[in-house]
C-alpha positions as CSV (number, residue, x, y, z in Angstrom):
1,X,9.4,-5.0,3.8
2,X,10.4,-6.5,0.9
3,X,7.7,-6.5,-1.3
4,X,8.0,-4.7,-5.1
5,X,4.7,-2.2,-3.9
6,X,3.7,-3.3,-7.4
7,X,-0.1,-2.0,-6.2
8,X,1.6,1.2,-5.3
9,X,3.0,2.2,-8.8
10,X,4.5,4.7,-9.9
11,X,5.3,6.0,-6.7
12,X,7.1,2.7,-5.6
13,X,9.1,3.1,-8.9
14,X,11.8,5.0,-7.0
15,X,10.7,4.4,-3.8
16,X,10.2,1.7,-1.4
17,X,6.4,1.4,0.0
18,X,7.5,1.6,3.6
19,X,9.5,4.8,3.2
20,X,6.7,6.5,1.5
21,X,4.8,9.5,3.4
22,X,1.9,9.4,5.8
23,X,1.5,12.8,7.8
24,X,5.5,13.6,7.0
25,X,6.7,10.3,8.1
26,X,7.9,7.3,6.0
27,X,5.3,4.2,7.0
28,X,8.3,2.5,8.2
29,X,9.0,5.1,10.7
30,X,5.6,5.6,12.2
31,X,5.1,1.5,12.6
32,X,8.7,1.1,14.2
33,X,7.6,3.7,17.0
34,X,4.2,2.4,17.8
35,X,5.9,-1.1,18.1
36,X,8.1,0.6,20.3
37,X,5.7,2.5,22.6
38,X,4.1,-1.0,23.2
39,X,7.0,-2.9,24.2
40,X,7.1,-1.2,27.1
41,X,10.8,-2.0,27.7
42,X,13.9,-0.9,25.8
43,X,14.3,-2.6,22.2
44,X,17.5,-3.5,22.0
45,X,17.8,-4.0,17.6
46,X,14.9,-3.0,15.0
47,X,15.8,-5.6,11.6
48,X,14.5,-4.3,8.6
49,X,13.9,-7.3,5.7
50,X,14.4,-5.6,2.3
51,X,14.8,-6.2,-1.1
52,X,18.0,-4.4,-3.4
53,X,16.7,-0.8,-2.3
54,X,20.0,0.9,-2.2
55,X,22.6,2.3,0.5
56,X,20.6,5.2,1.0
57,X,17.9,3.4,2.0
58,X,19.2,1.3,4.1
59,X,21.9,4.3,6.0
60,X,17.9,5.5,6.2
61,X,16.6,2.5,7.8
62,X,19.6,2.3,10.0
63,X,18.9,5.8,11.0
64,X,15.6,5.5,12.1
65,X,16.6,2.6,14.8
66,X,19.2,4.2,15.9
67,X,16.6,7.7,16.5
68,X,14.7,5.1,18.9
69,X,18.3,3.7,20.7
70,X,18.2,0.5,18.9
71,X,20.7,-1.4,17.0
72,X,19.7,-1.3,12.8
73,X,20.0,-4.3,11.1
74,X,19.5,-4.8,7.5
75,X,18.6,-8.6,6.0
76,X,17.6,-9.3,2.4
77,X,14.9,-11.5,0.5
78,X,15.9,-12.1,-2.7
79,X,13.0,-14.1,-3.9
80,X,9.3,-13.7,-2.6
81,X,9.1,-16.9,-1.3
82,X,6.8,-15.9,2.0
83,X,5.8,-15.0,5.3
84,X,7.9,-17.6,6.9
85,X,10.9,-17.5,4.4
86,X,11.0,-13.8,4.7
87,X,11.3,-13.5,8.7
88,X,14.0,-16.4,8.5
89,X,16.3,-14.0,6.4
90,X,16.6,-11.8,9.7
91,X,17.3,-15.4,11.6
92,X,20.2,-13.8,13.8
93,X,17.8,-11.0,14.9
94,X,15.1,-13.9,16.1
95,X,16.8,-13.7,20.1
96,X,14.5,-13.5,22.7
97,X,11.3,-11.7,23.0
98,X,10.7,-10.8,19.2
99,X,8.2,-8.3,17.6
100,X,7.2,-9.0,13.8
101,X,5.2,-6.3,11.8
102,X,5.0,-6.3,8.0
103,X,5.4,-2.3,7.2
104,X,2.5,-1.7,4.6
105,X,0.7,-1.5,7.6
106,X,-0.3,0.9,10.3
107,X,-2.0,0.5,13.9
108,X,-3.5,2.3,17.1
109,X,-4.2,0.6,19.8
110,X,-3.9,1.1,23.7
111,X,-2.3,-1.9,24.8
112,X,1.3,-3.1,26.4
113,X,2.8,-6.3,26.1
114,X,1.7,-9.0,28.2
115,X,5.2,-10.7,28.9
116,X,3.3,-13.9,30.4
117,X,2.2,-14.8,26.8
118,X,3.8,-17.2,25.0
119,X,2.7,-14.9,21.7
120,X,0.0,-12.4,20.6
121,X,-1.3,-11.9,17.4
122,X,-3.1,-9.2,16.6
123,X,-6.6,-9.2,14.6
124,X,-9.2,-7.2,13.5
125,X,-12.6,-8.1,12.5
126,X,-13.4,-7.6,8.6
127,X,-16.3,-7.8,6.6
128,X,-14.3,-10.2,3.7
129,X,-11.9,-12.7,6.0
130,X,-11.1,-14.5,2.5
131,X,-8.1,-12.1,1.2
132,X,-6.6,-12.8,4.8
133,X,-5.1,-15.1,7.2
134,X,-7.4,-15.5,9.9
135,X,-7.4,-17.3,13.7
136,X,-10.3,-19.3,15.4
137,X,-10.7,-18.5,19.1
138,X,-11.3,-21.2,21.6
139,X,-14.0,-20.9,24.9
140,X,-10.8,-20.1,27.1
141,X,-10.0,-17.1,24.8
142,X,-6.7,-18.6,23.1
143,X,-6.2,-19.2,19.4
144,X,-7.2,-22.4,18.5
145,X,-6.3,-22.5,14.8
146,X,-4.9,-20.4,12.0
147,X,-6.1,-20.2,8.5
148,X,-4.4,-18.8,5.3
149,X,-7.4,-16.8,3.0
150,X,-10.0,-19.5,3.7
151,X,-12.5,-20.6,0.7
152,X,-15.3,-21.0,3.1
153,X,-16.1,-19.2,6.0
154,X,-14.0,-20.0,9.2
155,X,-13.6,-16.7,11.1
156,X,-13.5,-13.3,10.9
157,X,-10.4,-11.9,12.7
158,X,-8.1,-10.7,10.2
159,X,-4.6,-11.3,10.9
160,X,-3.5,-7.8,10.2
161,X,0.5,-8.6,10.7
162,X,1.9,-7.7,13.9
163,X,3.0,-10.7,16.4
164,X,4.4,-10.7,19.8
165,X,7.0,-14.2,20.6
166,X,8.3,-15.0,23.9
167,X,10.5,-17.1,22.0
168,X,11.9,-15.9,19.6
169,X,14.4,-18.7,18.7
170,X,11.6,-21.7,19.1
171,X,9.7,-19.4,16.0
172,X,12.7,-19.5,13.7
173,X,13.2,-23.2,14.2
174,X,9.9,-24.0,13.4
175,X,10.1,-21.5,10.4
176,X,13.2,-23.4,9.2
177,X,11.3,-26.9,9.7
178,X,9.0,-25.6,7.1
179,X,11.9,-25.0,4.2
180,X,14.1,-28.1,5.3
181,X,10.9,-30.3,4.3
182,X,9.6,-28.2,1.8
183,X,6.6,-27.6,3.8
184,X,4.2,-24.6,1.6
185,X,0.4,-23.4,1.4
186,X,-0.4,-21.5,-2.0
187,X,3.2,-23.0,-3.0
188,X,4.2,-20.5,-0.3
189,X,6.3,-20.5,3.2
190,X,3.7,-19.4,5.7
191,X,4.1,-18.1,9.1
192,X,0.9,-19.1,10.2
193,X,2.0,-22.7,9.5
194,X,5.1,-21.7,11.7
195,X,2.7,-20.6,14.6
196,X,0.1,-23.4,14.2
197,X,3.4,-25.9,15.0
198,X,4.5,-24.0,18.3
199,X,0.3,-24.2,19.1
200,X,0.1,-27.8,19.0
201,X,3.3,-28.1,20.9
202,X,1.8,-26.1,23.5
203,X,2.4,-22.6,23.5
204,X,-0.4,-20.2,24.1
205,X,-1.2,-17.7,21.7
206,X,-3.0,-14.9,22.5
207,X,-5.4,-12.7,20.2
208,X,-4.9,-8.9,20.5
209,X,-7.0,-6.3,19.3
210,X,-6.4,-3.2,17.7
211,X,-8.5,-0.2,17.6
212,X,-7.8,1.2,14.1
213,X,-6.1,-0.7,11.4
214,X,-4.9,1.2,8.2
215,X,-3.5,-0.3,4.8
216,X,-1.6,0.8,2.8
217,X,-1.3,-1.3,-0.2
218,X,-2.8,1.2,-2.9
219,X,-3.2,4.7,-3.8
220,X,-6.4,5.0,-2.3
221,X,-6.1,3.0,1.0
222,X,-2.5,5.2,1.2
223,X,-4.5,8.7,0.5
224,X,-7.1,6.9,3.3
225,X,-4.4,5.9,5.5
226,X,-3.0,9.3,5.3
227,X,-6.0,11.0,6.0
228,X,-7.2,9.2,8.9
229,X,-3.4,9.3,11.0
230,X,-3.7,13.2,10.2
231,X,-6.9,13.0,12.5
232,X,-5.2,11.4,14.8
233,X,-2.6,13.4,15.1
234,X,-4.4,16.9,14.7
235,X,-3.4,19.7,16.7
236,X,0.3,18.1,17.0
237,X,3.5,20.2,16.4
238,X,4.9,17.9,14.3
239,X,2.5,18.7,11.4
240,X,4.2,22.2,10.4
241,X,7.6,22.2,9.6
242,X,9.7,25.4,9.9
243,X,9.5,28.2,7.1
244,X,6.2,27.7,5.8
245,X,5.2,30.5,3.5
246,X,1.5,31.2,3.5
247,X,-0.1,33.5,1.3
248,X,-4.2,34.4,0.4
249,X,-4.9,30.9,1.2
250,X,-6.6,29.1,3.7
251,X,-6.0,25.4,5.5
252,X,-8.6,23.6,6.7
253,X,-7.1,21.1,9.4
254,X,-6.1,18.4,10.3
255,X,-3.1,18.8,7.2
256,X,0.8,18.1,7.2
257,X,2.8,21.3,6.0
258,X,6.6,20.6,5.4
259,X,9.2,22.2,6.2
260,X,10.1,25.4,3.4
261,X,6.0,24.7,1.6
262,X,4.9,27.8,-0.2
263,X,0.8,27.8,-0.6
264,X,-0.5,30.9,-2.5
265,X,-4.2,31.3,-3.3
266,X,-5.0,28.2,-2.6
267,X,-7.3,25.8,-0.6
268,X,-6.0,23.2,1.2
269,X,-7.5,20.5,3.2
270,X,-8.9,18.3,5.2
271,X,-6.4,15.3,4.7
272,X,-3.8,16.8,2.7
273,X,0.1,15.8,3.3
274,X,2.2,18.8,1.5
275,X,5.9,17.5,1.3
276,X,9.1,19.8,2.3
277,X,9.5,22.4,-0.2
278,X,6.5,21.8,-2.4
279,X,4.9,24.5,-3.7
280,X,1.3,24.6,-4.6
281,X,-0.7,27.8,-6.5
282,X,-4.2,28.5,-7.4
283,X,-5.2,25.3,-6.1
284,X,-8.4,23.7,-4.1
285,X,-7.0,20.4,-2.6
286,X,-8.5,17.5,-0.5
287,X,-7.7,14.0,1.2
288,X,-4.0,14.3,-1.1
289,X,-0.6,13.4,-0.1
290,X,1.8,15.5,-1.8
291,X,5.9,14.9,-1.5
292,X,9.0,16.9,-1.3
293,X,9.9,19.4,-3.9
294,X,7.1,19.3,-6.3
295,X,5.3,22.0,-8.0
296,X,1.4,21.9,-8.0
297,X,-0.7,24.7,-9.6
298,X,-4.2,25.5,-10.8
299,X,-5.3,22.5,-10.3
300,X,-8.8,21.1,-8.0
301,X,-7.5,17.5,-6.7
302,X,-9.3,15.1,-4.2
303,X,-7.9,11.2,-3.3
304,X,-4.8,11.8,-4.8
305,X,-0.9,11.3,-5.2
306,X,2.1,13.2,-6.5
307,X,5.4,12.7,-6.1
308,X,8.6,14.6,-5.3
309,X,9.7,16.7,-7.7
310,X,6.8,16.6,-10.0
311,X,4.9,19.4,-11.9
312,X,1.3,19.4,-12.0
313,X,-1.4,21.6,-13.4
314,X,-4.5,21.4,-15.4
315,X,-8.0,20.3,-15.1
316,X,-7.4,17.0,-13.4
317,X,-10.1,15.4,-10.3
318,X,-7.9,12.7,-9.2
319,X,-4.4,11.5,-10.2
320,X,-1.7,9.3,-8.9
321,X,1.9,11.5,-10.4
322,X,5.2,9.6,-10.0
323,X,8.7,11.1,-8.9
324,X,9.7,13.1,-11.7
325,X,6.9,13.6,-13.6
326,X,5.7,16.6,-15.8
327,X,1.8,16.8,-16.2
328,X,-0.4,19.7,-17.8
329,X,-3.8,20.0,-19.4
């Protein structure tokens, strides 16, 4: 998760793209415990690969492995070399049965690990396979080959960025093959080079499917994203928070209401996020994630973004609001 979020600007301006909201939780968060109710077995450390994002951010990180009973580890890439140069800087945490997820990224699926697999990669179908890496399945059902954003038409099944090793330490040497030799694609390390050299040396990787993949790289697939794990999630205590004042207005489910939210005269919903102690006035508001502390009034907003502590008003249809930002019209 050490990516700049560059697609996710402003918001990613003062925040990391992992830690930012989907139904109340930081993206991080909610992909950590999935990976967790899918192992099946206790997790013993969750490492977290990040760029210079602070000590608050990382006593964060920390916290949220230690809320599952796992160790927190924080690693650093300094330069965005990467798939394969990226999961090397956690190298110590590559012991044993590993689980690799890139956060901008979120899954369901109804699946447990199979621990007779050498590996699982999971894949979804998509209409355009060329912005992803992609696997070719052979007759017996294991991946035959692995392809980084093919030119021409190979397969279909997305890699969407969540592997399963047996072997955790026979992935890092192959990873660190790659750099000793220099060994790039798209003047990149690749992981997918990493896995194709453990597949011709015999392991057996498996595909796994998901049912529901969700993106996050961009306000809209975010605002999607966010929309969509409401849904999920509707009807679930841990979309209201404690102290919510409600007043003349109306929610229209499935929404996230933080903790301390005031909503007067106002319209809310379906697949809004309202931060903790936002306040929002006079407003009609759809498919929107709002954050923590901000101050939204007269205002008619669909597929939209604002930030904590922001002040918004005016005639406005759509709008992506950083932290800290004063807007009126």
């Amino acid at each position: 998760m050490a990516g700049r979020g560059s697609r996710l600007r402003p918001h990613t301006l003062t925040t990391p793209k992992p830690l930012i909201p989907i139904a109340g939780k930081p993206i991080v968060q909610r992909l950590v415990e999935d990976i967790v109710k899918i192992c099946g077995e206790k997790v013993d450390e969750i490492a977290f690969i990040i760029g210079d994002f602070g000590k608050e951010v990382e006593e964060q990180l920390v916290g949220i492995a230690e809320g599952l009973g796992a160790k927190g580890s924080i690693y650093f890439q300094d330069k965005p070399l990467g798939t394969a140069h990226a999961i090397l800087c956690a190298a110590p945490a590559l012991d044993g049965e590993t689980v690799i997820a890139f956060a901008d990224t979120l899954f369901k699926a109804d699946f447990t690990l199979d621990p007779d697999s050498d590996g699982v990669i999971w894949v979804k179908q998509v209409d355009d396979p060329s912005a992803f890496g992609v696997v070719q399945i052979a007759d017996e059902g294991h991946i035959e080959n692995f392809v980084e954003k093919p030119e021409t038409f190979v397969s279909d099944l997305a890699i969407i960025g969540i592997y399963y090793m047996k072997d955790g330490p026979a992935l890092r040497d192959e990873m660190q093959y790659l750099i000793d030799n220099n060994i790039t694609d798209k003047g990149e390390y690749q992981l997918t080079d990493a896995l194709e050299a453990m597949r011709l040396k015999g392991a057996k990787l498996q595909p796994g499917t998901v049912d529901h993949w969700m993106d996050c790289g961009n306000k809209d697939a975010t605002v999607d994203t966010n929309s969509r794990m409401l849904g999920f999630l509707d009807g679930m205590p841990e979309l209201r928070g404690e102290n919510i004042t409600l007043e003349n207005s109306t929610i229209t489910e499935p929404c996230y209401i933080g903790e301390g939210a005031v909503i007067r005269n106002s319209k809310i919903g379906p697949g809004v996020s309202v931060g903790a102690n936002t306040t929002v006035e006079n407003c009609t508001i759809t498919n929107t994630i709002i954050q923590t502390e901000s101050f939204v009034k007269d205002i008619d907003l669909d597929n939209s973004m604002i930030g904590n502590k922001a002040e918004v008003s005016g005639k406005f249809k759509t709008l992506s609001v950083g932290d800290f930002s004063k807007l009126e019209a």
